[in-house]
N, C-alpha and C positions, 0 to 999 in steps of 0.2 A: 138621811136624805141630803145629798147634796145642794148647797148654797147657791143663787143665782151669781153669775160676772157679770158687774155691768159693761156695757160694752164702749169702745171708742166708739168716734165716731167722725170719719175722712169720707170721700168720695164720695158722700151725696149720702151716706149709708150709716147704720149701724153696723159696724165692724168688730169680728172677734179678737183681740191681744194674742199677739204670739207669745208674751213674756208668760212668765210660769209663778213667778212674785206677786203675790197678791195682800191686800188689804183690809182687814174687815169694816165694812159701814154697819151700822148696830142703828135699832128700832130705839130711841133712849130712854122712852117712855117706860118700859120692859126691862129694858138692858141685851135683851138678845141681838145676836147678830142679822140681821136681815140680807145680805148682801156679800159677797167679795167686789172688789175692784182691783183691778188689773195692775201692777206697776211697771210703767211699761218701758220696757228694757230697749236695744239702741235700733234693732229692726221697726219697733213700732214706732218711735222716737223718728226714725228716716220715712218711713210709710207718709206719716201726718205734716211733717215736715214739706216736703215732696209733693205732696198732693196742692197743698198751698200756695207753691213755689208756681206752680204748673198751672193754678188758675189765679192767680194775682195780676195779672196784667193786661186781661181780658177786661177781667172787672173794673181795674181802673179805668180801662178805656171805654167804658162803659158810660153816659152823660149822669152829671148830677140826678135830674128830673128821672129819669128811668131807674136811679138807685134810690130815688128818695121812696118812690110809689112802692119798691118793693119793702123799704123799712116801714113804710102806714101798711101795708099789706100781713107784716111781721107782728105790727103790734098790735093787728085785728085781731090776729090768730090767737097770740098773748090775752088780750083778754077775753076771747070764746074759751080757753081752756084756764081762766085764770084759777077756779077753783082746783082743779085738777094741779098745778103746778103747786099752790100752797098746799094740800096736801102734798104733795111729794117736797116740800122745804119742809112742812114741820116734820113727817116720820123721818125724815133724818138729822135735823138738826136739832128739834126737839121743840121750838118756838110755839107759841098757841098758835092756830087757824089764823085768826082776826091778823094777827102782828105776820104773819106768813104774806097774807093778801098785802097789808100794808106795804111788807117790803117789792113785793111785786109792782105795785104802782109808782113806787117811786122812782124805781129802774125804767120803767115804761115811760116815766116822765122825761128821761134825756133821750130815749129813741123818737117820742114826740118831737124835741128838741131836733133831733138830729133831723127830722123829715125835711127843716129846712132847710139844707145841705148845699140847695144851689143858690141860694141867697148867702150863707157863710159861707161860702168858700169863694166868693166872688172877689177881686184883687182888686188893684188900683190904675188908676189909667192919668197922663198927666200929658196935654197937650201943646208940641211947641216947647220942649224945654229948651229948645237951642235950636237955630234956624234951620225947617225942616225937619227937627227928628221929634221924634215922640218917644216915650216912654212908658210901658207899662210892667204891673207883675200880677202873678198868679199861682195859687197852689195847686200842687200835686200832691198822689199820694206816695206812700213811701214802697209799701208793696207787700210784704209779710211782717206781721208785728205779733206778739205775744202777750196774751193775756192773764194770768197767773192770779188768784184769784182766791179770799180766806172761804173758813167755813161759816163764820159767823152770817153773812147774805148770799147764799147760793145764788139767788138770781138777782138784786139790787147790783152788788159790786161788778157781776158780769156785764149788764146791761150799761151802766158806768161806762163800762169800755169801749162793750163790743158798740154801742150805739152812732158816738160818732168815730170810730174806727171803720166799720162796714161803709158807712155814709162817706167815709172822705173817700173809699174806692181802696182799701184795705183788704186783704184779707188775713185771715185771724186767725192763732192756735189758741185755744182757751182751755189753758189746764186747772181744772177747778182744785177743789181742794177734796183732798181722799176721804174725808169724813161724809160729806155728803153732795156726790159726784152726778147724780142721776137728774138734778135740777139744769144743768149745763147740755145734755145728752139732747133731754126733750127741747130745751131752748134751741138747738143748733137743727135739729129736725123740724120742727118749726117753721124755721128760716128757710129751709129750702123748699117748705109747702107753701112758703109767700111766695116762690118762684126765683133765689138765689141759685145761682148755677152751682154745683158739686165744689167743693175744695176750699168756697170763697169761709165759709167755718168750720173749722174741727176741732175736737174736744180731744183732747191727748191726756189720760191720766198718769201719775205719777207720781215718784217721790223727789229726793235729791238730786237724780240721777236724771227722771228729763226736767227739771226746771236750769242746772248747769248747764244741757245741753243749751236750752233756749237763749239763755245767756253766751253763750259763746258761737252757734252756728252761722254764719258768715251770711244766711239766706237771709236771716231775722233782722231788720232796721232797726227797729222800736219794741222797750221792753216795758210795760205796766204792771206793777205790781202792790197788791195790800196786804200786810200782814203784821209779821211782830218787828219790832226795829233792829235785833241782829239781822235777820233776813233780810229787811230792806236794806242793809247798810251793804249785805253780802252781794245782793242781787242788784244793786246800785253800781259797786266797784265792778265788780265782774262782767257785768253788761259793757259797762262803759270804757270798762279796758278794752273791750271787742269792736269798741269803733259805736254803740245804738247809743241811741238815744235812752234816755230812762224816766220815769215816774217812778217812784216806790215809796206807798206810806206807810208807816211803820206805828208803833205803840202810841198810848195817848194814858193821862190821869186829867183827865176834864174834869176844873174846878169849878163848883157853882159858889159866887158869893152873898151871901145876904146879909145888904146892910140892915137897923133898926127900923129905917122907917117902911122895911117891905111887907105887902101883904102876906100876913103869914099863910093865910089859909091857901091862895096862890102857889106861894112858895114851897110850900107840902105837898101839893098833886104836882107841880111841877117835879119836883123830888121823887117822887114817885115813883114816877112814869118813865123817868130818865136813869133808874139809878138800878130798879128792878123789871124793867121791861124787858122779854129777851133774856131775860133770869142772866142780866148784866151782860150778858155776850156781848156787847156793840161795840166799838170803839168811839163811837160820842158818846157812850154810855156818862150819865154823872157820877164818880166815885168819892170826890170829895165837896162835902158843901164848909165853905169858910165862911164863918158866923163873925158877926164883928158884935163882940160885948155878950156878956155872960148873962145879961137876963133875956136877950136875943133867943140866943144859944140855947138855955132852961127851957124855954116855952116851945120853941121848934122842937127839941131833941124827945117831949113829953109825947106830942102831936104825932111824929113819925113814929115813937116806937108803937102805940098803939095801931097806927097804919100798916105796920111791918107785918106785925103779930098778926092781922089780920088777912094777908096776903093769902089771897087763894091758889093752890099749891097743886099741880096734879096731871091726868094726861093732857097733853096739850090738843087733841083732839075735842077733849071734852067740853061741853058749853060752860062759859062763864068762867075760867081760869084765866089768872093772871099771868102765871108763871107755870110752866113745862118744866122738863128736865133739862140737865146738861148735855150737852153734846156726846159726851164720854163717861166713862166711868176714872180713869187716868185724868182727865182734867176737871172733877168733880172734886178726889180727892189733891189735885193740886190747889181748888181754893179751900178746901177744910186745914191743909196746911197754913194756910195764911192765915186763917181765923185763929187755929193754933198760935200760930206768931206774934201777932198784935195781942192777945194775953199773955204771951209772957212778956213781953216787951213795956208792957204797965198800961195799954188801953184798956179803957170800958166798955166793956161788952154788954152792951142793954138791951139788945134782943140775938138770942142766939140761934142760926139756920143749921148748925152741923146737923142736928138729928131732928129729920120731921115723918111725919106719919105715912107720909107718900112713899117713902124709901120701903115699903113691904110690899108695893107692886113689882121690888128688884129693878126698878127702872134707877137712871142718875139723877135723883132729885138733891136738893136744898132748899132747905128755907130763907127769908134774908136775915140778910142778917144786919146790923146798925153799931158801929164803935165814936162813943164820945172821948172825947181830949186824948184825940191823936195827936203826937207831935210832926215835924217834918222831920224831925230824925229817925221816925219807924220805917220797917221795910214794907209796912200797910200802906205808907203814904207815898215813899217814892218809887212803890212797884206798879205796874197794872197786874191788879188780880185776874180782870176780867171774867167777873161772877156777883151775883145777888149782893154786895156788901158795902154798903155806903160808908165813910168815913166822917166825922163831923171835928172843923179842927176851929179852935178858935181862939180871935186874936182881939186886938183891942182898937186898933181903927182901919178905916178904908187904905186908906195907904200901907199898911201891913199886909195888909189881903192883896194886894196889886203886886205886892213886892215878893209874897210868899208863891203868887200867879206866876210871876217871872224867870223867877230862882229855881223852876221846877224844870226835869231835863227835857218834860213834852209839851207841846205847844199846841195841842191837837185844837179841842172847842173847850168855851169857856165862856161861862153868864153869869149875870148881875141880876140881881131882884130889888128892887129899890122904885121910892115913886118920885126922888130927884131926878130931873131932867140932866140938870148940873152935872152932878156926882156919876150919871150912866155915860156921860158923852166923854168926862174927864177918865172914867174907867175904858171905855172902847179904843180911846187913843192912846194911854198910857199900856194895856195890857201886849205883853208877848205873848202873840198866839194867833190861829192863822182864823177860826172863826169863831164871830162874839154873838152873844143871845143878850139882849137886854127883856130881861121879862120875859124869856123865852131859854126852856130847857137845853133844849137839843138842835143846836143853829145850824143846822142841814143844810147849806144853800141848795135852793130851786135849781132845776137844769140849764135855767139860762146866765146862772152866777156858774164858781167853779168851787170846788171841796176840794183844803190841803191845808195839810198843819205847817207850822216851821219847828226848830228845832230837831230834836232826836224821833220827831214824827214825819218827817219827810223827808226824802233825798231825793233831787232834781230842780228842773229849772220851772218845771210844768205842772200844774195844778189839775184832778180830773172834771171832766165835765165841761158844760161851757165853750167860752170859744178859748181857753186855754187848750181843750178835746182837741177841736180842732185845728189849734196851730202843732201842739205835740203830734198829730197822724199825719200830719201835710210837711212839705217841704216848699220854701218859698223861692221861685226864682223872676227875676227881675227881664222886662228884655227891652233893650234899646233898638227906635227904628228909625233907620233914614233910608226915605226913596231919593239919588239924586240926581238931579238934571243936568249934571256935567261929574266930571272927574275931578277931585280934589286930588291937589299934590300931597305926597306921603308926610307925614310930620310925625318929628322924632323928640317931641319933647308930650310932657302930658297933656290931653287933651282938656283945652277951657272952654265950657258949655256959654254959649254969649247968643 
């Protein structure tokens, strides 16, 4: 029996891929394949392109107020069908239910965000700067921009985007990621049963072949992108060689540190949650916690592995699961290699996930897995695994752990556990890195802050979400006014505002 294609989706429609390249998107649960995806070669690449180009300018012209009602109208829709959408992020990505919905609401959270669209995007007005004239400015949108998009949040990172991108009068290519492409499709169909006109979203899938296009097509302004940091660094230059603008976040190794005086018990479910949620897929995910002092470190290191061991393991459909499968069966055994590595490389391996019992459903499971006295020389510590596997490294004061925070090539997020006031204020101001958790796992800003790392985790000038969102979708220009009531002689020197 032939496999379903999923389909683009331009012109108001689900549309069929002329390209003949296809993909497989896999149940992970199972391991079988449930799906092709199209990769769409340079006719469908012009098709979605084209169609965008042809309603973009409608839409911008279109008033704030009339674009915002249709974004609360979007994200009505969004959550009448939110169940229905988390099942379709976990059968493809693999995440349990509960964490599917979660990430769904937090996406919904920057389209809330964006509803108020004609209040942030309102300019400045300055009266009388010089006799007679006034002065104001105001944003525009920029017109086609491109949204490119990991597997790890099929609808959180899209919504990211698309939220104040649509809202600033955008319209959007959003090529999700091949792994799990079908979350992007119903989002974009969706949007036009809020009452968005044909073209203003379309979903292009693809591989190398249309994200270089996106990067280089003279139509495309603005490029957003998340993923691994060659690609951000690739999709950063090459964009920006073409004249757009860019966003692109890349890798992260989000350090949690815990000094002595933290609560442990705290500091264990925070661990937890952050390190094996999402069976580690996240890029705020926690991979390493820096313990300051080795009877710290003993008593923590006891606590989590029991917690490990205990990790309920299995379809992520099913009630009460912690942890799903991987995404893939290729990037399953790309973290069993790591686990590989960090034993020969002389870490401790205190609780092991390479082989758990779930792996006879033939689905991509692992267990977690937990390594004590890592050093920063392992390839455990300066890689992102991005999978089930915590690291626990440890040093001998706060200033070591800030220093070893620093030293590291990503900057993504990064928390402190501790009930010093002192010692968490001296850590947020001292630390390199773009967001901090004091007593707090996974420091997500809210949709009205912005989310962006520094270092080898971001490339641009632009942070997403927030009104960073919408200064990156908008262009600002300035306009000087004088009515006047005679003719001034020409003057040929620079003009002095008095």
């Amino acid at each position: 029996m032939s496999q379903p294609r999923i389909p683009l989706f331009f012109a108001g429609a689900r549309q069929d891929a002329h390209s003949t390249r296809t993909s497989p998107v896999y149940h992970p649960a199972s391991g079988t394949v449930a799906a092709q995806v199209p990769l769409g070669d340079a006719t469908d690449i012009e098709a979605v392109i084209a169609d965008a180009a042809a309603a973009a300018t409608a839409w911008g012209e279109r008033s704030p107020l009339d674009r915002a009602r249709i974004m609360f109208k979007w994200r009505e829709l969004c959550l009448l069908h939110a169940d229905e959408l988390a099942r379709l992020i976990s059968s493809e990505h693999g995440k349990v239910t509960s964490d599917a919905r979660g990430e769904l609401q937090r996406g919904l959270e920057v389209v809330e965000f964006a509803v108020g669209i004609p209040h942030l995007m309102k300019g400045e007005f300055s009266d009388q700067v010089s006799r007679g004239i006034d002065m104001h400015s105001l944003r525009q949108p920029l017109g086609v921009v491109a949204a490119i998009t990991p597997f790890n949040f099929p609808a959180m990172v899209p919504l990211w985007m698309l939220g104040p991108a649509l809202a600033c009068g955008n319209a959007v290519i959003l090529k999700p990621s091949e792994r799990d492409p079908s979350t992007g499709v119903r989002l974009a169909e969706l949007f036009v049963e809020a009452g968005a006109p044909p073209g203003v979203l379309n979903v292009l899938h693809g591989d190398a072949e249309a994200v270089n296009a996106l990067c280089t097509d003279p139509r495309i302004q603005a490029v957003s992108f998340v993923g691994s940091t060659p690609i951000a660094q690739h999709v950063y230059e090459t964009s920006a060689k073409h004249g757009k603008r860019v966003q692109a976040m890349g890798g992260a190794k989000n350090h949690l540190v815990v000094l002595p005086d933290a609560d442990l018990d705290m500091t264990v479910e925070g661990l937890m949650g952050s390190a094996y949620g999402s069976a580690g897929e996240r890029c705020m995910a926690i991979s390493v916690a820096v313990v300051v002092g080795d009877a710290t470190a003993d008593a923590l290191v006891a606590r989590l592995a029991d917690r490990v061991k205990a990790l309920r393991v299995g379809d992520s459909a099913a009630e009460g699961m912690d942890m799903g499968p991987l995404v893939t069966g290729v990037h399953r055994d790309k973290i069993k290699g790591y686990i590989d590595l960090g034993v020969q490389e002389g870490a401790t391996l205190v609780v092991d996930g390479r082989m758990h019992p779930a792996q006879a459903s033939g689905g991509f499971f692992l267990g977690g897995s937990l390594f004590d006295h890592v050093t920063k020389d392992m390839t455990i510590y300066r890689e992102e695994i991005f999978g089930p596997v915590l690291c626990v490294v440890r040093v001998e004061s706060a200033a070591e752990a800030i220093d070893l925070c620093n030293k590291h090539q990503y900057g993504n997020g990064v928390a402190i556990f501790t009930r010093s006031g002192s010692a968490a204020r001296e850590f947020a101001h001292q630390v390199q890195c773009g967001m901090v958790g004091i007593n707090v796992p996974i420091p997500v800003p809210l949709a009205m802050y912005s989310f962006g790392g520094w270092k080898a985790s971001a490339f641009g000038d632009h942070n997403q979400h927030g009104m960073d969102g919408v200064r990156f979708y908008t262009k600002l220009k300035t306009v000087t006014t004088r009515w006047p009531q005679s003719v001034d002689a020409a003057s040929f020197s620079m003009p002095v505002l008095r």
